[in-house]
BAFI-3210 file (N, C-alpha, C; in Angstrom, 3 decimals, decimal comma, padded with zeros to 6 digits):
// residues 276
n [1|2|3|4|5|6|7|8|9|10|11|12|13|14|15|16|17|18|19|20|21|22|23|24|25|26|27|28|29|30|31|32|33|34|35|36|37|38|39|40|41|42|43|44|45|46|47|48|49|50|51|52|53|54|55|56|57|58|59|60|61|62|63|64|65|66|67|68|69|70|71|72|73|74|75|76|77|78|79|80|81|82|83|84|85|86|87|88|89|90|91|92|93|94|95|96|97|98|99|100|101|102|103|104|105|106|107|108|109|110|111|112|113|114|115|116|117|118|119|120|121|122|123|124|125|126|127|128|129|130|131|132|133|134|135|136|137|138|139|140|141|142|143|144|145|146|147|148|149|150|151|152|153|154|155|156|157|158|159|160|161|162|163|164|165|166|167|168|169|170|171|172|173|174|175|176|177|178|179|180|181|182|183|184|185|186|187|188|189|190|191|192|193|194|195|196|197|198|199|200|201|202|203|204|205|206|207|208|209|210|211|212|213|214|215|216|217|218|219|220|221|222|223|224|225|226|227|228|229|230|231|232|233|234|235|236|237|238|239|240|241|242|243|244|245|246|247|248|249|250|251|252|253|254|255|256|257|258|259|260|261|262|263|264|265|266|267|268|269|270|271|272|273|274|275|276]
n.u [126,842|125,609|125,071|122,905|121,320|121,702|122,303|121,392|122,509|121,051|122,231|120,433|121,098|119,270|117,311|113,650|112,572|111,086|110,969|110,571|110,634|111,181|110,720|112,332|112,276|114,255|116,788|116,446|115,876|116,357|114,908|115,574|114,278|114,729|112,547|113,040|111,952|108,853|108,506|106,121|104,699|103,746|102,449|102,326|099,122|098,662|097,562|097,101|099,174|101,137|101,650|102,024|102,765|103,008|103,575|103,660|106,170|108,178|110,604|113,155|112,023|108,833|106,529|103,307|102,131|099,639|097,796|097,222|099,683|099,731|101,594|101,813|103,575|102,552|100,130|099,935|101,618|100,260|098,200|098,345|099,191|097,136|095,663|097,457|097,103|094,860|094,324|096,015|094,955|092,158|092,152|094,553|097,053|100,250|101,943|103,561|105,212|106,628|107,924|108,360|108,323|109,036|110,871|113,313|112,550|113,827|112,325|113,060|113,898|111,658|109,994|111,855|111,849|109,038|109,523|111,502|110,816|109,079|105,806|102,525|100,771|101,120|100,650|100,387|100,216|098,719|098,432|096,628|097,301|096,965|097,615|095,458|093,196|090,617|090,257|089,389|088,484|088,975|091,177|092,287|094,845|096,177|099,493|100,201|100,313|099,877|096,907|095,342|096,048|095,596|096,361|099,063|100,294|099,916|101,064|104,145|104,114|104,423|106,681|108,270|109,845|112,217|113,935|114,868|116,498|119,942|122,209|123,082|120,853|118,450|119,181|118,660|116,679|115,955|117,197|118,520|117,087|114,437|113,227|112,997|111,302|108,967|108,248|107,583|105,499|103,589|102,690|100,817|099,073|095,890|094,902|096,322|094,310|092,011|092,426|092,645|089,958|088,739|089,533|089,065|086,394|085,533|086,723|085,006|082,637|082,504|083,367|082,463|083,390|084,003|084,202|086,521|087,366|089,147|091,909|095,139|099,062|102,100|103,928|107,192|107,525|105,479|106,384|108,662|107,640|107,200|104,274|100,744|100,252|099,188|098,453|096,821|095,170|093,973|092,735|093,043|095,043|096,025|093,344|091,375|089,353|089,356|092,123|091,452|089,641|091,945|092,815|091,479|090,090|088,393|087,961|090,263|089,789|087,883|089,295|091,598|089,699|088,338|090,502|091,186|089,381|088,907|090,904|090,583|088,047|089,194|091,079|089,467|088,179|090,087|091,147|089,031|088,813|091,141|090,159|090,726]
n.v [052,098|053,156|054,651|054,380|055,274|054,490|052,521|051,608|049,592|047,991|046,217|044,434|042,711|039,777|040,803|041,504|044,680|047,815|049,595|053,019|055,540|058,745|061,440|064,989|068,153|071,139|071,261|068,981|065,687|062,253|060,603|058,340|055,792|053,241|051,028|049,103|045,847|045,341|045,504|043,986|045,994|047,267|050,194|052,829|054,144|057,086|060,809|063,725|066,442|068,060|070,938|073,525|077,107|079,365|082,245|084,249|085,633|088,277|090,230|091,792|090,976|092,227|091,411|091,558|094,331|096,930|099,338|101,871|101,145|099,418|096,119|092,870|091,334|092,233|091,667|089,448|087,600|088,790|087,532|085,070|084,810|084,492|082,563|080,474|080,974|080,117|077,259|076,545|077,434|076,052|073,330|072,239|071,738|071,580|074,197|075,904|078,660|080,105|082,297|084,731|087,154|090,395|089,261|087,766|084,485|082,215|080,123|077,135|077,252|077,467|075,200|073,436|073,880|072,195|070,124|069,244|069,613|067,681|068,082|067,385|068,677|071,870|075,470|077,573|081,518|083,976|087,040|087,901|089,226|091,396|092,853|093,667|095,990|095,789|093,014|090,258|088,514|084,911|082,440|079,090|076,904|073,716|071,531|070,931|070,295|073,512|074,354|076,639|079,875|081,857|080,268|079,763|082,245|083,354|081,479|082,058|084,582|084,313|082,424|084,159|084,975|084,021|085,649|087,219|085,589|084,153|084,087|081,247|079,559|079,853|078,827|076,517|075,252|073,808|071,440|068,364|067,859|069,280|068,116|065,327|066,156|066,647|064,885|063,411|065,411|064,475|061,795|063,288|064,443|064,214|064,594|066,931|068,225|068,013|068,800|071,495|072,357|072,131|074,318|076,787|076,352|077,252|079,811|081,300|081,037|083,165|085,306|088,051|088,571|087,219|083,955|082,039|079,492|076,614|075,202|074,724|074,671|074,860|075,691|076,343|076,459|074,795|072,123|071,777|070,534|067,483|066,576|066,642|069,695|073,279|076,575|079,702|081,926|084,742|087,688|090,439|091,806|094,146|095,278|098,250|097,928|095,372|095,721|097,145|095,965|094,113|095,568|095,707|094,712|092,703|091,777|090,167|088,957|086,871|085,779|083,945|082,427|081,325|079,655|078,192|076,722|075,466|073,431|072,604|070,775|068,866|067,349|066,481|064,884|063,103|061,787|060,065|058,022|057,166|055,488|057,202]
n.w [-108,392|-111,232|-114,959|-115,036|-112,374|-108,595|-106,142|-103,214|-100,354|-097,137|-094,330|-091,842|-089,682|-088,490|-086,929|-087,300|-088,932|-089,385|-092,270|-093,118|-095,612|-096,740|-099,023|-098,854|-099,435|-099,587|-098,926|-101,315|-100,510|-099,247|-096,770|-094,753|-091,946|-089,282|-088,015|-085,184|-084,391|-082,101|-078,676|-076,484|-074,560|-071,418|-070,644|-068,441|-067,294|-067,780|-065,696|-066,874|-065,704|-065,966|-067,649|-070,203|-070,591|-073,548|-073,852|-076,233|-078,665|-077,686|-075,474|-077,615|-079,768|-080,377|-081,787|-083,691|-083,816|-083,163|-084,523|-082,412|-081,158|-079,646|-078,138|-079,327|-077,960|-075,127|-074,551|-074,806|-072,904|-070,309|-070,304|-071,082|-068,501|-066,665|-067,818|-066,820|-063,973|-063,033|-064,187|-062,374|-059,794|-060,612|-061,595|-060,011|-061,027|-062,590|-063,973|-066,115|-067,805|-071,010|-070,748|-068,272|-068,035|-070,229|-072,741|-074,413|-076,033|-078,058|-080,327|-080,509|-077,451|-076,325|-076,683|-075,944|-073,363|-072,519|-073,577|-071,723|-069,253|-069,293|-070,091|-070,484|-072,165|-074,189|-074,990|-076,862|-077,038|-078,675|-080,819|-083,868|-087,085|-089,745|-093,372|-094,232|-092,965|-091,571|-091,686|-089,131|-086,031|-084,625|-084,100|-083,876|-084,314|-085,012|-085,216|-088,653|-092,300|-093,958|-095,071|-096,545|-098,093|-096,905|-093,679|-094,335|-094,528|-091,874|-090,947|-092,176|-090,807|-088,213|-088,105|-088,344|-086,573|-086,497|-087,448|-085,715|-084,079|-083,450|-086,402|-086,342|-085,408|-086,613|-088,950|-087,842|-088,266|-090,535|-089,724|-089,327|-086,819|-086,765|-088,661|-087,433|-085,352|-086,272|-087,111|-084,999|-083,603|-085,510|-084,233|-082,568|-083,408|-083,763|-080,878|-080,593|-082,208|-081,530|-078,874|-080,145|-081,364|-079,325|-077,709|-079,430|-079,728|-076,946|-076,927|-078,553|-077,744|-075,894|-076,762|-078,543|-081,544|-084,978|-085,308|-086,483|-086,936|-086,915|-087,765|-089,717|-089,923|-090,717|-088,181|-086,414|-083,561|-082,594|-084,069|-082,092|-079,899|-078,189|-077,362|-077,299|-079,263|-079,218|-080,890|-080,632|-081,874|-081,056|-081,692|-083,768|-083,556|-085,473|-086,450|-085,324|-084,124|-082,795|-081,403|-079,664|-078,134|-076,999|-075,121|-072,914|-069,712|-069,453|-072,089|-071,884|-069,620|-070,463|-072,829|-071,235|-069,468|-071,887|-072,953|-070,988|-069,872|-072,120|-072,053|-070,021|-070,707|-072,159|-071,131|-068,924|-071,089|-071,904|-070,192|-068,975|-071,595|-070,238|-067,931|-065,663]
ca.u [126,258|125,379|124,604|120,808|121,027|122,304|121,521|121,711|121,713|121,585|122,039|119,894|120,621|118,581|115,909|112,486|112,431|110,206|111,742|109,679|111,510|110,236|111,215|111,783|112,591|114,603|117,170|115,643|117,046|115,380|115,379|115,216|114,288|114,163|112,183|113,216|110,728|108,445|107,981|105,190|105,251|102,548|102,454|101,304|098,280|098,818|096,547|097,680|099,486|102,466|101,010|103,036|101,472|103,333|103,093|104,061|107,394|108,745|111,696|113,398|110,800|107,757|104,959|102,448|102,064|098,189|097,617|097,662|100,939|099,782|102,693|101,505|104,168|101,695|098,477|100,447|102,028|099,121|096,858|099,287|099,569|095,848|095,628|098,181|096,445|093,252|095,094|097,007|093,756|091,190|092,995|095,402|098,120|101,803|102,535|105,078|105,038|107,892|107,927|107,416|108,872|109,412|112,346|112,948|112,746|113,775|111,471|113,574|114,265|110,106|109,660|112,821|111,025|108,039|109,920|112,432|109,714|107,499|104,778|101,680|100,165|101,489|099,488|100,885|098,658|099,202|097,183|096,399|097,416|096,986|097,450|093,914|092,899|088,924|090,419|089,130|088,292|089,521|091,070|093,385|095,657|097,581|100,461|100,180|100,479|098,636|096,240|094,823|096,799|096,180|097,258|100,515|100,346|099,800|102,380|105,468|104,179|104,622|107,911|109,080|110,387|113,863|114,697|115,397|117,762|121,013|121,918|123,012|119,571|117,838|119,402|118,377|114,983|115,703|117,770|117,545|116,171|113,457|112,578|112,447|110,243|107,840|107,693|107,102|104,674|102,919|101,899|099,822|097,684|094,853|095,014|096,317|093,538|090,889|092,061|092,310|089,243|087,473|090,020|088,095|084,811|085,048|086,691|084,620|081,370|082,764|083,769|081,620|084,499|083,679|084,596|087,459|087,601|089,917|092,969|096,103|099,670|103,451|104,710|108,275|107,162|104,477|107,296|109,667|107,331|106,977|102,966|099,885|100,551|098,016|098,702|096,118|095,322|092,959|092,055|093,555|095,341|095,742|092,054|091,394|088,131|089,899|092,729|091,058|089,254|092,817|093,402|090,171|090,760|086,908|087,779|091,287|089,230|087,347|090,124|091,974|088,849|088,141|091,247|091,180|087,770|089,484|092,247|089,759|087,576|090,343|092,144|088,494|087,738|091,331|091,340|087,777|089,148|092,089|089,466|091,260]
ca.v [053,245|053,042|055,607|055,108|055,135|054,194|051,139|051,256|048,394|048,685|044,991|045,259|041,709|039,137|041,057|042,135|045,809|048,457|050,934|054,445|056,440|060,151|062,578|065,934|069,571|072,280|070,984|067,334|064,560|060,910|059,945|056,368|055,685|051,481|050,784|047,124|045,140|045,965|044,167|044,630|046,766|047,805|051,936|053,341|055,495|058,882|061,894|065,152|066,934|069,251|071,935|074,446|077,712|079,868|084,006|084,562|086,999|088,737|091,225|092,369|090,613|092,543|090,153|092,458|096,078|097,368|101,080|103,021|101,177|097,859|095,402|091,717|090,292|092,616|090,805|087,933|087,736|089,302|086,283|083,548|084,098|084,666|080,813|079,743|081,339|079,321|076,327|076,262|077,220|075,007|072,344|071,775|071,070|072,304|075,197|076,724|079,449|080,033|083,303|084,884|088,932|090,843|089,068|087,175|083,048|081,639|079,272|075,961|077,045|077,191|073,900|072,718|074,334|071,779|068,996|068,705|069,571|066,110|068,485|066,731|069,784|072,565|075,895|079,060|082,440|084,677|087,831|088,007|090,205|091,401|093,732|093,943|096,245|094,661|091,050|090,163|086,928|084,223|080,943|078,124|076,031|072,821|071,660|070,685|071,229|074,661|074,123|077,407|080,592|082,707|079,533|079,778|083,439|083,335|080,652|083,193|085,737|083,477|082,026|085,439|085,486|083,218|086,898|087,959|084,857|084,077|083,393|079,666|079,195|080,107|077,811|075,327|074,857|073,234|070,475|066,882|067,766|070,040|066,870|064,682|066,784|066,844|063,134|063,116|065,788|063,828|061,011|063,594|065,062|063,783|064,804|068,416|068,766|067,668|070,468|073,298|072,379|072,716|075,984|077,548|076,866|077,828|081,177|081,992|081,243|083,933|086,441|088,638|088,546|086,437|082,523|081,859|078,545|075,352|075,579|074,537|075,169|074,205|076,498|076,245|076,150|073,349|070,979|071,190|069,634|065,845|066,656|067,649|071,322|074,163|077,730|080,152|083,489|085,367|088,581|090,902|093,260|095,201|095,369|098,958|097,570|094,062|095,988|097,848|095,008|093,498|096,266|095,619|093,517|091,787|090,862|089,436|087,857|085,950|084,570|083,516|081,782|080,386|079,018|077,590|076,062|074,086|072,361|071,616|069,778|067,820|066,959|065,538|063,726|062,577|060,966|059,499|057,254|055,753|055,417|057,575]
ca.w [-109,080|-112,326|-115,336|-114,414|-110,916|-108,153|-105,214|-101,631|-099,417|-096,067|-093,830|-090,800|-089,262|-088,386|-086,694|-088,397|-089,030|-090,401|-092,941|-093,845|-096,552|-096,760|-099,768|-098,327|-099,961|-098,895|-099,952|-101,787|-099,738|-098,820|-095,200|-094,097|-090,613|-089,609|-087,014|-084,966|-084,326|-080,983|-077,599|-076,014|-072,946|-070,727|-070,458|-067,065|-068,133|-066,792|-066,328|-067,285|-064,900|-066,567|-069,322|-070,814|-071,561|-074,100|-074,306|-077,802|-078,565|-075,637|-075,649|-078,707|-080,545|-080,031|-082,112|-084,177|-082,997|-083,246|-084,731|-081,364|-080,575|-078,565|-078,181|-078,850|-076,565|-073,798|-074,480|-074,671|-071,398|-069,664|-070,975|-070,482|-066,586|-066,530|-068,054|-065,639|-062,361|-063,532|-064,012|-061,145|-058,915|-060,323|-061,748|-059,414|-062,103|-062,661|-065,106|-066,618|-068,117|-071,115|-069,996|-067,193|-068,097|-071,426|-072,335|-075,649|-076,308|-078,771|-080,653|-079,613|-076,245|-075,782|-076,921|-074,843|-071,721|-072,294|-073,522|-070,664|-068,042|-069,828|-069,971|-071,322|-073,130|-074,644|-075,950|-077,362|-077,244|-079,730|-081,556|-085,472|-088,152|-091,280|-094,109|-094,583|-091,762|-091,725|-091,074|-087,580|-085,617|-083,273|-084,873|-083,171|-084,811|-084,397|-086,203|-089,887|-093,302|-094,336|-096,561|-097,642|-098,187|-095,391|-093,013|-094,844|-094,217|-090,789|-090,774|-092,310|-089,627|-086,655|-087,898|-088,979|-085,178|-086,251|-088,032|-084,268|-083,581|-083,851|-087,820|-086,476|-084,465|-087,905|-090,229|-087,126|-088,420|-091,676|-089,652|-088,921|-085,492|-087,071|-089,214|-086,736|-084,499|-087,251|-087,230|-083,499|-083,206|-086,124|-083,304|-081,335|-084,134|-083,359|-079,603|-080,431|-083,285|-080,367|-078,194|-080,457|-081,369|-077,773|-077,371|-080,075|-079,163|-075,633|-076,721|-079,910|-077,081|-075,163|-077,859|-080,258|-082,899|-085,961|-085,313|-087,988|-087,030|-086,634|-088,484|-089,499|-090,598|-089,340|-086,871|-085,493|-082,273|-082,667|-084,403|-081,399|-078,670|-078,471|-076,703|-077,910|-079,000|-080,017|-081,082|-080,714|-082,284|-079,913|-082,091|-084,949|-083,176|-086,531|-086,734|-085,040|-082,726|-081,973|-080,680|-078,380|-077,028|-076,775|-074,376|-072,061|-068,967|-069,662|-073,241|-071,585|-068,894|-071,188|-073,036|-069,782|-069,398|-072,746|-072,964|-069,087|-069,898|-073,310|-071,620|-068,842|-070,846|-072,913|-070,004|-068,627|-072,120|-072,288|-068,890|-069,095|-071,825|-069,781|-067,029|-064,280]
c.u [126,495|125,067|122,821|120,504|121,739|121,304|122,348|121,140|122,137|121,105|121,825|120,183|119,631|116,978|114,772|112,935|111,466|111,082|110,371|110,684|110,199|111,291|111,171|112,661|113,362|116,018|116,629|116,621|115,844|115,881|114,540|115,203|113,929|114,211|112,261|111,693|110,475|108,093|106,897|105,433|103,987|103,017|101,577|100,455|098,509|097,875|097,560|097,541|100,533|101,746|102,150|102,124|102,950|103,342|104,572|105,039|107,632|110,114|112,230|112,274|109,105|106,347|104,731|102,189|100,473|098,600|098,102|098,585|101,018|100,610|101,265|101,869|103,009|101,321|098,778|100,910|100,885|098,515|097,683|099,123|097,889|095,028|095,829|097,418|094,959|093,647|095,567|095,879|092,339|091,502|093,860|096,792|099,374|101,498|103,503|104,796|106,616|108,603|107,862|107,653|108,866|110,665|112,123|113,627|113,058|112,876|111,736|113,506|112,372|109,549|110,734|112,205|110,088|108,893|110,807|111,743|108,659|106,638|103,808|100,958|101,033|100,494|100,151|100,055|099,620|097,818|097,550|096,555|097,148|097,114|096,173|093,820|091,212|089,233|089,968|088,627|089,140|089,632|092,121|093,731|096,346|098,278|100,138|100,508|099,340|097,974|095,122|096,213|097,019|096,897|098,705|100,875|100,669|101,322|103,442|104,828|104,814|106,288|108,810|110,276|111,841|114,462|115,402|115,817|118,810|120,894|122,133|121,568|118,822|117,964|119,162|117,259|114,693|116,742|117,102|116,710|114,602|112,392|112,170|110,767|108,738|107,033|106,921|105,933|103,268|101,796|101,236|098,431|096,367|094,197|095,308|095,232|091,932|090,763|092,093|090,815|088,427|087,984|089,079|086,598|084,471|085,701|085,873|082,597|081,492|082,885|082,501|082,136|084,136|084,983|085,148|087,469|088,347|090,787|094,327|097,236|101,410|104,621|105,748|108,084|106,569|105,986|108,288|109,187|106,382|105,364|101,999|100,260|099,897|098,601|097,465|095,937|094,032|092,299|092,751|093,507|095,602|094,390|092,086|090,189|088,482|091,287|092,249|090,044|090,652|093,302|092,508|090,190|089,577|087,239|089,255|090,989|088,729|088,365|090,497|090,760|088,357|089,093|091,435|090,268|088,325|089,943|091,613|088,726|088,250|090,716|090,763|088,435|088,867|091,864|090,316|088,131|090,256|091,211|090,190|090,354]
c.v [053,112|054,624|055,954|055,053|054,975|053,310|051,190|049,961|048,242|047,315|045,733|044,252|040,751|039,476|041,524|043,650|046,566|049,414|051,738|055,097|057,894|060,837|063,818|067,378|070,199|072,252|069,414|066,507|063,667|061,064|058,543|056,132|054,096|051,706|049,329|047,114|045,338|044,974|044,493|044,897|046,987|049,332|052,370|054,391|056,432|060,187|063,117|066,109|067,857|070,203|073,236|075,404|078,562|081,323|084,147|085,728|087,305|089,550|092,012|091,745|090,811|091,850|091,222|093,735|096,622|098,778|101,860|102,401|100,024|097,224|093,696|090,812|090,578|092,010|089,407|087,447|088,204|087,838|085,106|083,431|084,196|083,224|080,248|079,728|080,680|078,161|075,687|076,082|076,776|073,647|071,519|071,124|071,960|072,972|075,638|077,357|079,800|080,887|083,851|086,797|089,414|090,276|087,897|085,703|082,829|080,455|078,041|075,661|077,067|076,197|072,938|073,049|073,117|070,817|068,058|068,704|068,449|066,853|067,663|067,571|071,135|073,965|077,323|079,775|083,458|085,546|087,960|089,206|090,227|092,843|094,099|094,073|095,975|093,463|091,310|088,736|086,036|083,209|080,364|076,827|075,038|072,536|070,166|071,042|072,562|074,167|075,552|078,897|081,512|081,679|079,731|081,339|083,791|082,273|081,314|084,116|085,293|082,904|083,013|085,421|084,849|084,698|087,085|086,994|084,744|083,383|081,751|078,978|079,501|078,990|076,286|074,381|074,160|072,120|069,177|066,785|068,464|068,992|065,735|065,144|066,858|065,344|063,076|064,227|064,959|063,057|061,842|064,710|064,831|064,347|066,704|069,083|068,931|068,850|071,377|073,063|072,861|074,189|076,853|077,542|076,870|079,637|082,203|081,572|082,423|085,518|086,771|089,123|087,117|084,971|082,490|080,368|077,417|075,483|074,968|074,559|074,683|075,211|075,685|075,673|074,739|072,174|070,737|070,562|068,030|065,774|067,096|069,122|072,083|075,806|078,419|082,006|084,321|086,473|089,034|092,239|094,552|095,204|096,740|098,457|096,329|094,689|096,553|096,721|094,348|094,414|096,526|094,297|092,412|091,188|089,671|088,490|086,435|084,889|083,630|082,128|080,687|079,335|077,798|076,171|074,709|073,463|071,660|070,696|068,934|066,970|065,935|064,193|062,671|061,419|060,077|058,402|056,518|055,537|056,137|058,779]
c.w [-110,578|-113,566|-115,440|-113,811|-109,696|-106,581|-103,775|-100,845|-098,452|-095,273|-091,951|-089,744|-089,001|-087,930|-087,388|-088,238|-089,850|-090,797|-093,367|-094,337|-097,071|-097,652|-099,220|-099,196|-099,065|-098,376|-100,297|-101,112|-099,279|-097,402|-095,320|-092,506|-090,679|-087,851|-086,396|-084,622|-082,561|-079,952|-077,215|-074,522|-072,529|-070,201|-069,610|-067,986|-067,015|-066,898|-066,437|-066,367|-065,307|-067,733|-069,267|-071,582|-072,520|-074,557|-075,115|-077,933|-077,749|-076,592|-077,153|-079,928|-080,366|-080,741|-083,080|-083,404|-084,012|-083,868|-083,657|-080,555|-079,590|-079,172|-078,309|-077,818|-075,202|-073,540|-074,263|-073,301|-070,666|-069,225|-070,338|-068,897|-066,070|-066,606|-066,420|-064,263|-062,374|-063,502|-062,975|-060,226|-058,884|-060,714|-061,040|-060,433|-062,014|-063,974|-065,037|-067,338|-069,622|-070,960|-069,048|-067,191|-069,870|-071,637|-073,806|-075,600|-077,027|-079,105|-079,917|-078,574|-075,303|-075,703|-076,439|-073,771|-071,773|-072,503|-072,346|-069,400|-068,199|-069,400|-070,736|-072,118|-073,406|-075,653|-075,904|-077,612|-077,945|-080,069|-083,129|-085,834|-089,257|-092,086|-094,294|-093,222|-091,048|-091,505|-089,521|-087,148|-084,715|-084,519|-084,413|-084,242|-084,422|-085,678|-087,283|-090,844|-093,821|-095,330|-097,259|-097,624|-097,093|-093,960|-093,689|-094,579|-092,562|-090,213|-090,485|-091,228|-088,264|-086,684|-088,162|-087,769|-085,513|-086,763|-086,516|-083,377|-084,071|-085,194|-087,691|-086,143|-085,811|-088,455|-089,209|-087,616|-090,177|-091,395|-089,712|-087,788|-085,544|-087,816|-088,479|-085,644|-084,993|-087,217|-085,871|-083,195|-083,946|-085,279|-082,422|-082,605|-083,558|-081,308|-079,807|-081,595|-082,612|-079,675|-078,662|-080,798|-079,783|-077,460|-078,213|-080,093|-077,575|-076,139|-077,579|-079,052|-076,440|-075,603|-078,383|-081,792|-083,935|-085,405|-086,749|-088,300|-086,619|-087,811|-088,688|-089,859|-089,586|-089,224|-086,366|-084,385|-081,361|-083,138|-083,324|-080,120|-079,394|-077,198|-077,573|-077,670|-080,167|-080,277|-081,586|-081,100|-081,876|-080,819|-083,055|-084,093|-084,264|-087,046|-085,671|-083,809|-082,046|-081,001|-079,397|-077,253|-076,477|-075,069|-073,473|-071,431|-069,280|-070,675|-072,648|-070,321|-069,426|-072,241|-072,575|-069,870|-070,519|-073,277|-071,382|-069,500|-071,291|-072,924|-070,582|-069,441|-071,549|-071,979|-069,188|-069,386|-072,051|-071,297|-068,652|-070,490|-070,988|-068,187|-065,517|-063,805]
res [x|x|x|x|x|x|x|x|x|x|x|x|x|x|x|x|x|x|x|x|x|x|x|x|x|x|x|x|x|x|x|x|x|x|x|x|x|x|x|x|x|x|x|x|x|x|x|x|x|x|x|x|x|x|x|x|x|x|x|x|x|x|x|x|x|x|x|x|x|x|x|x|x|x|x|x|x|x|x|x|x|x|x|x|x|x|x|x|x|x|x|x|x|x|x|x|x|x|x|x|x|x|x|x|x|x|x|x|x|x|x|x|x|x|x|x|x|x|x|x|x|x|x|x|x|x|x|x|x|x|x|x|x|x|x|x|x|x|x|x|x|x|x|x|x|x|x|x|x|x|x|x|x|x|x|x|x|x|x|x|x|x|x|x|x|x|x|x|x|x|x|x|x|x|x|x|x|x|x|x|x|x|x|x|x|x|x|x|x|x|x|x|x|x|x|x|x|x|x|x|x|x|x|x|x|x|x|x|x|x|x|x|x|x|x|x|x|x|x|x|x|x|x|x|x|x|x|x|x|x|x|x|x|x|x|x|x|x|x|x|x|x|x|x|x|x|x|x|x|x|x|x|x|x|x|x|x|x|x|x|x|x|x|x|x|x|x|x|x|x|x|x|x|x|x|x]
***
């Protein structure tokens, strides 16, 4: 170490390796990850058989609360087993649910439910808010960086939920395991950007709520599963006419359904490349 710097050198042995060095904020710190050099393996192709659905908040963490007093966790839970029972009986596939009562998850322990179960999909349902009581619409997200302001908005709402964990389980999410997770959800972009895409246009065919779109922004939740993983925002329960559809078993049919109908054609497309 010098007064204009300082030199790391780090002996890797004889084998090849790849190094990636990433600057990261929050507090500024480099990471170095060295990758050895790769054999080649042959990887059974597999179809997609484990999914993980997600009903958003639960217990002391009630989600967004509508005008005349709707709970999001409700709609949320409702919807989720509404997926599942679609899933289960046309699909023929395993679910899990990370829920299954009013009862509160922690972010981690939702994305430990899928990870330790090797689920191959992952999809969190959720309803929209806003200060602006005129916002309204359907829009699904996978995990990224936000790039306009209300994604970053929507973002702090969704991660607001570490307020209502333990203060160690908080300061979890600016670890090395939070960083890594980031890396590893990285390798399924493309796969979880596919299905929110089809999620939103099977539920925004179904809906008469303004199509918001395809979206994206990095959710807690999304960074702790190593699968494609989508997070979806069904309506604007602080919208006074989206709530009340929130609270109408037809508009909650149709979710159920528009969500059912996404994962079923992914899970087609997705398998129709490894020819099974």
């Amino acid at each position: 170490m010098t007064e204009h710097g300082a030199r790391v050198v780090f002996c890797v042995g004889k084998r090849h390796v790849k190094a990636k060095a990433l600057l990261l904020k929050g507090p500024d710190r480099l990471m170095i990850t060295f990758t050895p050099a790769r054999k080649e393996v042959t990887v059974e192709k597999q179809a997609l058989e484990v999914i993980v659905v997600d009903p958003g908040h639960g217990g002391r963490d009630p989600g967004a609360v509508g005008r005349t007093g709707l709970y999001e966790k409700t709609v949320t839970l409702d919807i989720a087993k509404r997926v599942a029972e679609l899933l289960r009986s046309k699909l023929r596939v395993k679910v899990i649910l990370t829920r299954t009562e009013d009862e509160f998850v922690s972010l981690a322990d939702r994305a430990k439910v899928a990870n330790e179960n090797k689920a191959d999909l992952f999809v969190s349902i959720h309803c929209n808010a806003s200060v602006k009581r005129e916002s309204g619409g359907t829009e699904t997200y996978f995990l990224s960086v936000a790039k306009t302001d209300w994604a970053r908005a929507v973002e702090a709402r969704e991660n607001a939920v570490i307020e209502f964990e333990l203060p160690e389980a908080a300061g979890d999410t600016a670890s090395l395991d939070y960083i890594l997770w980031d890396m590893a959800q990285n390798e399924f972009l493309n796969e979880s950007s596919e299905l929110a895409e089809l999620v939103q246009k099977e539920l925004t065919s179904r809906f008469t709520i303004e199509d918001r779109g395809l979206n994206q922004a990095g959710f807690y939740v999304l960074k702790g599963c190593y699968m494609p993983a989508i997070l979806v925002e069904l309506a604007f329960i602080s919208n006074k006419k989206e709530e009340e559809l929130l609270k109408k078993d037809s508009f909650r049919k149709k979710a159920a359904q528009g969500i059912y109908e996404g994962i079923r054609s992914f899970k087609k497309a997705y398998e129709r490349k490894l020819n099974l």
